[in-house]
VEXVEX-141887 format. One line per 3 residues: number of its first residue (from 1); their letters; for each residue z, x, y of C-alpha. Coordinates in pm, 1 decimal, always signed. Each point is the difference from the previous one (the first is absolute). Layout:
BEGIN
NUM	A	Z:X:Y  ...
END
This chain:
BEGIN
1	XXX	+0.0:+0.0:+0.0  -92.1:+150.6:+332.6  +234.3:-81.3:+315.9
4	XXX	-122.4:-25.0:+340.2  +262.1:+107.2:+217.9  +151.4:-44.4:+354.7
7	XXX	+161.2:+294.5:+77.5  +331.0:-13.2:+248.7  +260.4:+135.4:+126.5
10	XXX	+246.5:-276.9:-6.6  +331.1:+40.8:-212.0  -76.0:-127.7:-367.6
13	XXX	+223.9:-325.3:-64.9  +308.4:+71.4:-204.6  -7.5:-274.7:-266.4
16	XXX	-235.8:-68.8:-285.4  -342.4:-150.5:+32.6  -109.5:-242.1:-217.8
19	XXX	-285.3:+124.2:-203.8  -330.1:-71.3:+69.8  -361.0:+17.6:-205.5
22	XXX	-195.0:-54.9:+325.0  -87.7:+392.8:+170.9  +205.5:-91.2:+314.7
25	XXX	+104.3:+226.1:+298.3  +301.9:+192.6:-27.5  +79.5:-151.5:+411.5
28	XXX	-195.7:-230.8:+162.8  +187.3:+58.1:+292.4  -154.4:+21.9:+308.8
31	XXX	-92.9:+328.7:+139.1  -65.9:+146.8:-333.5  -184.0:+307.1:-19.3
34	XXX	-286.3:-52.8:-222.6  -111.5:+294.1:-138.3  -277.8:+8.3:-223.9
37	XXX	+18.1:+335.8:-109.0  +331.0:-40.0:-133.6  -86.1:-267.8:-279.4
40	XXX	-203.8:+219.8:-232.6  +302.5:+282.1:-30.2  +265.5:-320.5:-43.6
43	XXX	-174.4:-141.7:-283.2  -105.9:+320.9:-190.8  +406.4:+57.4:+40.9
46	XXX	+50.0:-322.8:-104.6  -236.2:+2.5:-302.3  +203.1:+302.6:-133.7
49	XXX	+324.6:-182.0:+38.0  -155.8:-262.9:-198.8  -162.8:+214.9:-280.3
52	XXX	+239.1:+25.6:-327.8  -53.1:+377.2:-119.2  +98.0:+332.4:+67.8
55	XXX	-286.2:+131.1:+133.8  +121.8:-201.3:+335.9  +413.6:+34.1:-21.5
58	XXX	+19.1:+283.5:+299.6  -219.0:-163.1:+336.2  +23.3:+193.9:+330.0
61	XXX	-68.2:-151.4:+357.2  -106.1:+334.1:+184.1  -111.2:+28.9:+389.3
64	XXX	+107.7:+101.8:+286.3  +305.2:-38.5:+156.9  -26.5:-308.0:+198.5
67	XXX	-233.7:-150.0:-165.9  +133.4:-311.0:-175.5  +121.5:+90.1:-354.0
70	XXX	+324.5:-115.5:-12.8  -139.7:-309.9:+176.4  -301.8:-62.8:-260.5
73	XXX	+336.0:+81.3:-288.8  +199.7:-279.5:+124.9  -297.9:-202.9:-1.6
76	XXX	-68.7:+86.3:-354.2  +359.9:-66.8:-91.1  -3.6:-293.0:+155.2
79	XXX	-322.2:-143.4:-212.0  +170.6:+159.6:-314.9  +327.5:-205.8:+91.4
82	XXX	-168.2:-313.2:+61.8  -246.3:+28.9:-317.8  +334.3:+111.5:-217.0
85	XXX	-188.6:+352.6:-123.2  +332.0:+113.8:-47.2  +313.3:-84.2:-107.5
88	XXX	+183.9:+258.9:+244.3  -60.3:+220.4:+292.0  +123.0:+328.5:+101.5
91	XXX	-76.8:+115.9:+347.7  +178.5:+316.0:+126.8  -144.4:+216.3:+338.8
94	XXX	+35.7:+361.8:-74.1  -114.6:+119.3:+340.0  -19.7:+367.0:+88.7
97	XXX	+348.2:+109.8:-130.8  +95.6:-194.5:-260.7  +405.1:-45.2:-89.3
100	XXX	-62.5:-17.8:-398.3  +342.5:-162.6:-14.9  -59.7:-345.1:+238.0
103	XXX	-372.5:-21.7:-153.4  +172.3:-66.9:-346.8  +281.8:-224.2:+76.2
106	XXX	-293.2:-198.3:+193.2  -198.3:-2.1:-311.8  +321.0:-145.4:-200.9
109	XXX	+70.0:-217.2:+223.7  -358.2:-189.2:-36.4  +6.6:+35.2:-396.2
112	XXX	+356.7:-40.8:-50.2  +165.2:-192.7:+304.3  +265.1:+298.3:+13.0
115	XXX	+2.4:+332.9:+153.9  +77.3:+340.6:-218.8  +360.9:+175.7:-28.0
118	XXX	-164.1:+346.3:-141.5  +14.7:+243.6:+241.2  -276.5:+238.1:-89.5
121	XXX	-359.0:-34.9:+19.1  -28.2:+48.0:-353.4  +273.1:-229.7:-157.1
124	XXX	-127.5:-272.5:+278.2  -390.6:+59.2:-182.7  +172.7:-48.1:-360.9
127	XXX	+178.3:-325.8:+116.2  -351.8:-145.8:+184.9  -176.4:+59.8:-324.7
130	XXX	+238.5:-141.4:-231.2  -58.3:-337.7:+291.6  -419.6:+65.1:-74.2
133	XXX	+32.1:-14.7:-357.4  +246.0:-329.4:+0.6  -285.2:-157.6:+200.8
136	XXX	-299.2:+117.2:-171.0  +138.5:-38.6:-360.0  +247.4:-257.9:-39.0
139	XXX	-114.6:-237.0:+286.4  -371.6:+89.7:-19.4  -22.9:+45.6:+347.9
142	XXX	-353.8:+110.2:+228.1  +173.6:+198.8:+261.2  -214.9:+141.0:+321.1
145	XXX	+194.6:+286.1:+171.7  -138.7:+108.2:+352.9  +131.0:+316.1:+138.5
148	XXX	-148.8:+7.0:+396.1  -123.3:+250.1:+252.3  +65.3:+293.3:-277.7
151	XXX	-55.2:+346.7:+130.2  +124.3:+243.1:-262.6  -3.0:+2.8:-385.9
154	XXX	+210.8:-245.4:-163.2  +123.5:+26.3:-349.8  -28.4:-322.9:-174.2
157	XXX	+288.2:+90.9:-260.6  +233.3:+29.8:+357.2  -93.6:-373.2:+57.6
160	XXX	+58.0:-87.8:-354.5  -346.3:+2.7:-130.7  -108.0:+148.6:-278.4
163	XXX	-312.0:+199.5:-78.8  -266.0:-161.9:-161.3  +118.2:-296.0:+243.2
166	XXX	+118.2:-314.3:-227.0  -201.7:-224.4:-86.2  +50.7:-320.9:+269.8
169	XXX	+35.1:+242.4:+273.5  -228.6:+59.4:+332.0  +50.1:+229.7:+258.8
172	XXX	-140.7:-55.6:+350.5  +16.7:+281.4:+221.4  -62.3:+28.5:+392.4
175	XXX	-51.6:+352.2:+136.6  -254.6:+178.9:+231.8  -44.6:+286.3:-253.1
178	XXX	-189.1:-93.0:-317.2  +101.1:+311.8:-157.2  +349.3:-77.8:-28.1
181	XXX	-75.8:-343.4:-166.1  -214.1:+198.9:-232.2  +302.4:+215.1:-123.4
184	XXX	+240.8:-329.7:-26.7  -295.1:-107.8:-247.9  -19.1:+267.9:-215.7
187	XXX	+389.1:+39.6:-23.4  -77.5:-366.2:-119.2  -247.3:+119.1:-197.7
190	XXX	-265.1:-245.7:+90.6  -278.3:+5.3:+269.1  +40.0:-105.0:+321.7
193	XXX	-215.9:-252.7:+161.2  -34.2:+82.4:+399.8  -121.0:-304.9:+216.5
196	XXX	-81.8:+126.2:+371.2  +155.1:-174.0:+276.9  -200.5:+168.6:+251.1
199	XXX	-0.9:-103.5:+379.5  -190.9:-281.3:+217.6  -346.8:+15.6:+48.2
202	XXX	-136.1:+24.9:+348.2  -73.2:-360.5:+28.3  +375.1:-99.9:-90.7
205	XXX	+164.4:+287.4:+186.1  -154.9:-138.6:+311.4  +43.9:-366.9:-32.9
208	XXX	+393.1:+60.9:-128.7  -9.6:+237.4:+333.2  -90.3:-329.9:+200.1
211	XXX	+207.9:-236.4:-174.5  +335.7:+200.3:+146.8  -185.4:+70.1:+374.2
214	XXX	-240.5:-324.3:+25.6  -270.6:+215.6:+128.2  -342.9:-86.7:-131.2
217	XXX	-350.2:+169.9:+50.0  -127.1:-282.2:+178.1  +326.2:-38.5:+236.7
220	XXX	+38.6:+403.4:+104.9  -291.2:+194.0:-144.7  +206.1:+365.6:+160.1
223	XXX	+361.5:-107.2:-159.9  -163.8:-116.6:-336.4  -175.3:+353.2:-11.7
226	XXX	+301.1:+209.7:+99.8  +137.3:-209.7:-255.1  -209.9:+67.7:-266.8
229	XXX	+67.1:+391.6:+58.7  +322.5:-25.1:-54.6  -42.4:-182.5:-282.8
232	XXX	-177.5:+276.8:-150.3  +279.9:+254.6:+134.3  +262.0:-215.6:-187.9
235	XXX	-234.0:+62.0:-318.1  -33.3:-395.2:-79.8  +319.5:-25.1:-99.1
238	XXX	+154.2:-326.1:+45.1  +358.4:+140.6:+43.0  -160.7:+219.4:+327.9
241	XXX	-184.4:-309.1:+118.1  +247.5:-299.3:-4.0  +246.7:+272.6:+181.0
244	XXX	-243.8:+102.7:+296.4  -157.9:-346.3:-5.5  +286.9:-175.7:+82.0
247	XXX	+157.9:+302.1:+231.5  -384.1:-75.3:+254.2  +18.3:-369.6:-52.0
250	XXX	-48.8:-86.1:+396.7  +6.3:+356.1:+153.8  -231.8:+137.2:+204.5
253	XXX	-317.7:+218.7:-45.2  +155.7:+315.2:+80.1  +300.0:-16.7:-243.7
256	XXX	-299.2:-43.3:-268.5  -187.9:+286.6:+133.7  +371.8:+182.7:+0.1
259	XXX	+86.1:-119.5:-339.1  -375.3:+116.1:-170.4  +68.0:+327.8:+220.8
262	XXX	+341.7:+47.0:-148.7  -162.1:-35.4:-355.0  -270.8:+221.4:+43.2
265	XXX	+50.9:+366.3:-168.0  +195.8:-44.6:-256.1  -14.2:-101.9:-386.4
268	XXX	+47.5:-334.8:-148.8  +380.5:+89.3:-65.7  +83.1:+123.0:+344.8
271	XXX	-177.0:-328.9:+138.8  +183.8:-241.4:-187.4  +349.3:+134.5:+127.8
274	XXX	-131.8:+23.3:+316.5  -88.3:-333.4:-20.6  +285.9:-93.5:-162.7
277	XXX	+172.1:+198.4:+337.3  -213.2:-149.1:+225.7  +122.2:-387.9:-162.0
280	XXX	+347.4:+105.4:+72.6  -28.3:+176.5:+400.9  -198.9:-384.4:+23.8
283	XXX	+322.3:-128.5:-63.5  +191.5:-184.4:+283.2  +329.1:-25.8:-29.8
286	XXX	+272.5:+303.7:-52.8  +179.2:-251.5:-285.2  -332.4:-85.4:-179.9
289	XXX	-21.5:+393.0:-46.9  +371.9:+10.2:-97.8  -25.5:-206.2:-238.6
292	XXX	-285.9:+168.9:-147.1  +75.7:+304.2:-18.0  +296.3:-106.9:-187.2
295	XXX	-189.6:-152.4:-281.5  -89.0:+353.6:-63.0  +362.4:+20.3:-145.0
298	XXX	-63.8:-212.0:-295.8  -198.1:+121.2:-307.0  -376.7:-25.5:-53.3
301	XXX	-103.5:-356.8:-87.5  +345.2:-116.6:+63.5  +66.4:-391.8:+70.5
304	XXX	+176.5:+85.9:+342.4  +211.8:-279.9:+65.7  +27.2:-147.2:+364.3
307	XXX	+319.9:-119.6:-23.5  +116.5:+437.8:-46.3  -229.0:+43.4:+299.3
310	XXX	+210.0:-212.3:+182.5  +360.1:+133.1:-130.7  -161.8:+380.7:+89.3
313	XXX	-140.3:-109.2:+288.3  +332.5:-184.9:+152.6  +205.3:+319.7:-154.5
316	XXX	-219.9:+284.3:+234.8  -7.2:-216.9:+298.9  -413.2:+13.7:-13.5
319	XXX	-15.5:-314.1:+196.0  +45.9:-101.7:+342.7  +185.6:-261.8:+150.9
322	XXX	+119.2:-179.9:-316.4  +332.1:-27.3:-65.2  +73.6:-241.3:-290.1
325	XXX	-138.3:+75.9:-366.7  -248.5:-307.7:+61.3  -138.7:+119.9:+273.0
328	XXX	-85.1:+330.6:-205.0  -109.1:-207.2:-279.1  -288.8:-167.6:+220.0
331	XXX	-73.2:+345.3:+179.2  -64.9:+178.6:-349.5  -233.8:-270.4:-105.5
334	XXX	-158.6:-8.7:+336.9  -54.8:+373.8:-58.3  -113.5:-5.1:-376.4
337	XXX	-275.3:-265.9:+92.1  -131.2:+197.5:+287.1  -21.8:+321.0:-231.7
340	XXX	-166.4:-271.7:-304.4  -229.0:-105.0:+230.3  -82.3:+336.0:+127.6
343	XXX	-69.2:+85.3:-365.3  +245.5:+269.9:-13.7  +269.9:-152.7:-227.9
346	XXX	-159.9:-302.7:-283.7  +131.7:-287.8:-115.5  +155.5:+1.4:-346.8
349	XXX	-27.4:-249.8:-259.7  +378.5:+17.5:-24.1  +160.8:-281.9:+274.6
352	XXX	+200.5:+171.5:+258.6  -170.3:+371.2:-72.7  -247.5:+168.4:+171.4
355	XXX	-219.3:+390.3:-156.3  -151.3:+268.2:+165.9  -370.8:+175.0:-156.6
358	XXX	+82.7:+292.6:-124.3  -251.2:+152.0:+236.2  +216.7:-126.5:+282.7
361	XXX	+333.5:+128.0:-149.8  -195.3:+342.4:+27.0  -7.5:+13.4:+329.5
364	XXX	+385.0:-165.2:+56.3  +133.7:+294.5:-173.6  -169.3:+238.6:+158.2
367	XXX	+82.3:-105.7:+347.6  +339.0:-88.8:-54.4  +109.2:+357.7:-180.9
370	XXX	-103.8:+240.3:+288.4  +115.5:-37.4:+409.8  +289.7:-121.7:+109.5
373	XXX	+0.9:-296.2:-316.4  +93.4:+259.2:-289.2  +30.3:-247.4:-261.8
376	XXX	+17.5:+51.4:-379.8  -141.3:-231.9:-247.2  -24.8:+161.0:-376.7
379	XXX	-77.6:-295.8:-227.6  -165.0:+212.8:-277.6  +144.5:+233.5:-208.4
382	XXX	+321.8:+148.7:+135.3  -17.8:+283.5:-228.6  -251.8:+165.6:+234.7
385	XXX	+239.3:-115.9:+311.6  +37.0:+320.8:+204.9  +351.2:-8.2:+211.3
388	XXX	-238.6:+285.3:+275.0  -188.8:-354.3:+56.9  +280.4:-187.6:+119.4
391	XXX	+77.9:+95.0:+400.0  +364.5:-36.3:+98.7  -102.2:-209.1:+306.6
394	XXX	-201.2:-284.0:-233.2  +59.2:-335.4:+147.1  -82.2:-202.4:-281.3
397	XXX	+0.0:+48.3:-396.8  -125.0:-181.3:-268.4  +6.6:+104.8:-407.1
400	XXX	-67.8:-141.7:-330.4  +329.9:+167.9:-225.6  -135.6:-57.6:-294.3
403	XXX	+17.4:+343.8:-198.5  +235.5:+127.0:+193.6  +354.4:+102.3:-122.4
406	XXX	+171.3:+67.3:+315.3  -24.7:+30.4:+396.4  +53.7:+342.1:+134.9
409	XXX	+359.9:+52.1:+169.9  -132.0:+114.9:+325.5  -210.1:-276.7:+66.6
412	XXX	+82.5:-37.4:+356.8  -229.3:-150.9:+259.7  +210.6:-103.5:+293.5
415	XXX	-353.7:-165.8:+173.6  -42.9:-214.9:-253.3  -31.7:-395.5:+99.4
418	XXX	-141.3:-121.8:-310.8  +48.7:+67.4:-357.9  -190.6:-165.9:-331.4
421	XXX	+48.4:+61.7:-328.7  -123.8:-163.1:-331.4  -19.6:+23.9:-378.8
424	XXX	+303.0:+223.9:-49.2  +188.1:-44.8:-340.4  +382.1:+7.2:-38.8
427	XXX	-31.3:+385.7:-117.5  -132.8:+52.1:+403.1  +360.2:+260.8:+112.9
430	XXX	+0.8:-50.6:+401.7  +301.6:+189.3:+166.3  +317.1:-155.6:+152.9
433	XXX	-59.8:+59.5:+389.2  -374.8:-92.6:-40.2  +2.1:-157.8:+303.4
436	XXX	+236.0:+226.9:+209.7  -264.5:+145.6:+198.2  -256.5:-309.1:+69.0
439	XXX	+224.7:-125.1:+330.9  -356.0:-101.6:+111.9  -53.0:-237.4:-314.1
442	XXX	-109.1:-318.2:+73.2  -160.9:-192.6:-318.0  +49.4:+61.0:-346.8
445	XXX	-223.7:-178.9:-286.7  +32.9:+62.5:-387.4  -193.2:-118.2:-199.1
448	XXX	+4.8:-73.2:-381.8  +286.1:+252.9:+10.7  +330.0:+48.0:-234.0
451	XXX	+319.3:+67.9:+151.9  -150.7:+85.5:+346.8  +190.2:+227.4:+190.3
454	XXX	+209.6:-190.5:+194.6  +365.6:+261.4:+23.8  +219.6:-68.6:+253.5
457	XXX	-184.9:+260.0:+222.1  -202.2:-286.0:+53.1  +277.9:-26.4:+359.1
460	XXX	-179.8:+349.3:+129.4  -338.8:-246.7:+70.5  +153.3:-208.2:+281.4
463	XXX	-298.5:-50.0:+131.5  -124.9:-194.4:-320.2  -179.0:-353.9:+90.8
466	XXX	-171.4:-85.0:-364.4  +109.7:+38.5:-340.2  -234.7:-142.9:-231.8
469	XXX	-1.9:-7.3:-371.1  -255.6:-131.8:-245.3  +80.8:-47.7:-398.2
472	XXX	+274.7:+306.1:+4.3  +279.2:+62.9:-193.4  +316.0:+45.1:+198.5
475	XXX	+371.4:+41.2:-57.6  +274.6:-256.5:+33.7  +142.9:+136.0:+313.2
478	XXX	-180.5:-76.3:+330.4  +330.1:+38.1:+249.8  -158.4:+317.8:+133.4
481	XXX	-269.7:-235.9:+152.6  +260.3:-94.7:+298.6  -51.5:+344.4:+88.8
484	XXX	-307.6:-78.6:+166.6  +112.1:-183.7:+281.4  -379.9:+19.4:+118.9
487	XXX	-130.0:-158.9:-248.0  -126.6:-337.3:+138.9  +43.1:-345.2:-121.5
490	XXX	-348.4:-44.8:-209.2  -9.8:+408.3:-23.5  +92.1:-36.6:-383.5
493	XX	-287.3:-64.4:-213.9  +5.7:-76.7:-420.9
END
């Protein structure tokens, strides 16, 4: 069966569609982007997902990054879902440094509905495939396991798969280097079956350029050709175009001659974060930039949730002239729409969440570890952590624990205003005056954490105005909290 699809970039709904024998569009929203170019790669993929032998059990979305693969994968998981292909569905991100640890308790989680208590990488790998084997054997189960945006190797036995892969298993990879999806097949020992996602022809690059800026050939002959230059400077990616297209929506001639001037000598990569840093200078407001920036805190392909935006937010005073937590409530959604509509953060199919593209994350990171910002986000793996990284005058921090066994006893950054922490097991040592030298401290979030450190050096933060803490362990004792005579009324989060 051959689909004819409307492509968009509209959050997929969260629920189950009813299946359908009729080839209808994915969205018939309006202001879909219909691109024709994408429907022969979809249904080649989609063919493969279909086929029943193990000449098609490893399939790899390759491209560019930018390009649409992880949009044309949840597209394809969505059509797999609704025509019940499979009976479950892993989907893990790796990203560019992958923590081994989180990837597998994600992975139990969708087979088994619990996460792992093995510490190591390679007790976690026994457990998952002891989970596989339950599913494929006893409950006959077709399982489709998606690892996206890989960039390195990734050893199949680490994710609990064994090589040849079983029988009722299909991998779909999404990754920018074929090569690497070519060594995850043979480790599977099966071929791997590449379907090009490659980017927009001319025809689309230009007309999804004019859906974002409403200019048209026939309406501004000069704009619509500066326009198509830059198209070609942002390579016909649809990323680079819905981000510049909807930064020159309504401005003038010169900031498109200044825009396709800024582009000019320099390769595709270089142009897309200069786009990407042209989006964000394009951005009004002082608080719209706040608050992005500070999605850069959360890991790749997270599910930010608004409401922490808020409880941050409110914490670091990053808004002016609101004084209740309501008030910052409305202000942080004011300022995640502007940055949604801007095309810089995305809706997520998860209700209260936004994400960021990976792309985008890029070039958050990058700004906010050098000047006067000095933050440090590490959500890969810690082992490679360097303590030379880490400047003493940091002003924010933000770590994934897992694999770590404890927090070094000098770990003393008396700038500090935020601090975020997640995934860190009940082996995770942290020392007594933890706190003693963050007086500047003004938020602190764990997540998914056991026994957080909360000693009574928690007093030394008296400038502490958020405290919030998502499915963590803690101790009986919370009397230490009355320490914190800053800590507002709302401040406490759980």
């Amino acid at each position: 069966m051959y689909y004819n699809f409307t492509w968009t970039d509209a959050p997929l709904p969260t629920g189950r569609a009813t299946s359908s024998t009729t080839s209808t569009p994915l969205s018939s929203s309006p202001g879909g982007d219909d691109f024709k170019s994408r429907d022969v790669p979809f249904n080649d993929a989609l063919k493969l997902l279909q086929q029943n032998d193990n000449k098609s059990q490893v399939i790899a979305l390759c491209g560019m990054g930018g390009v649409g693969k992880t949009t044309m994968m949840e597209q394809l998981k969505k059509v797999a879902e609704d025509k019940k292909m499979f009976d479950f569905f892993v989907k893990v991100t790796l990203g560019r440094n992958p923590n081994m640890l989180s990837i597998q308790n994600e992975i139990a989680v969708c087979i088994g509905g619990e996460g792992l208590r093995e510490e190591t990488v390679t007790a976690r790998a026994d457990s998952l495939r002891r989970k596989f084997e339950k599913k494929l054997e006893e409950d006959k189960a077709k399982i489709l396991v998606i690892l996206d945006d890989v960039w390195g190797k990734v050893e199949i036995k680490d994710i609990g798969l064994t090589s040849p892969l079983p029988k009722g298993v299909k991998l779909l990879l999404t990754s920018r280097d074929s090569n690497i999806c070519t060594q995850i097949a043979a480790d599977a020992f099966t071929l791997l079956q590449v379907v090009r996602v490659n980017v927009l022809s001319d025809a689309e690059a230009q007309n999804f350029l004019s859906k974002y800026t409403g200019v048209c050939i026939e309406h501004d002959q000069d704009r619509f050709q500066i326009g198509c230059d830059i198209v070609k400077k942002c390579g016909n990616l649809p990323l680079a175009i819905k981000l510049i297209g909807t930064t020159l929506k309504s401005q003038e001639n010169y900031v498109w001659r200044d825009t396709l001037n800024r582009l000019k000598n320099h390769d595709l990569d270089d142009n897309v974060q200069e786009i990407i840093r042209i989006s964000y200078e394009y951005v009004k407001k002082d608080e719209d930039k706040e608050i992005f920036l500070h999605c850069g805190l959360f890991p790749e392909d997270s599910d930010i949730q608004i409401e922490d935006l808020v409880r941050h937010g409110w914490g670091l005073k990053l808004f002016k002239n609101v004084s209740t937590l309501r008030e910052a409530r409305d202000r942080t959604n004011t300022c995640v729409r502007n940055l949604v509509n801007a095309n810089l953060l995305m809706d997520s199919e998860r209700l209260g969440c936004v994400k960021m593209h990976d792309l985008v994350l890029a070039f958050v990171l990058e700004r906010v570890s050098k000047g006067d910002l000095n933050w440090i986000v590490n959500h890969g793996d810690v082992s490679t952590w360097s303590r030379d990284e880490m400047n003493k005058s940091c002003k924010r921090i933000s770590l994934t624990c897992m694999g770590m066994s404890e927090f070094p006893r000098d770990f003393k950054y008396p700038d500090l205003s935020f601090i975020q922490l997640m995934d860190g097991d009940q082996s995770l040592k942290f020392p007594e005056d933890f706190y003693a030298s963050m007086e500047n401290l003004k938020v602190i979030a764990f997540y998914k954490m056991q026994y957080p450190p909360l000693p009574t050096s928690l007093q030394f933060s008296i400038n502490l105005k958020s405290l919030c803490l998502h499915r963590c362990e803690l101790t009986s004792d919370w009397s230490y909290i009355g320490d914190c005579r800053s800590l507002f009324r709302g401040g406490l989060r759980t």
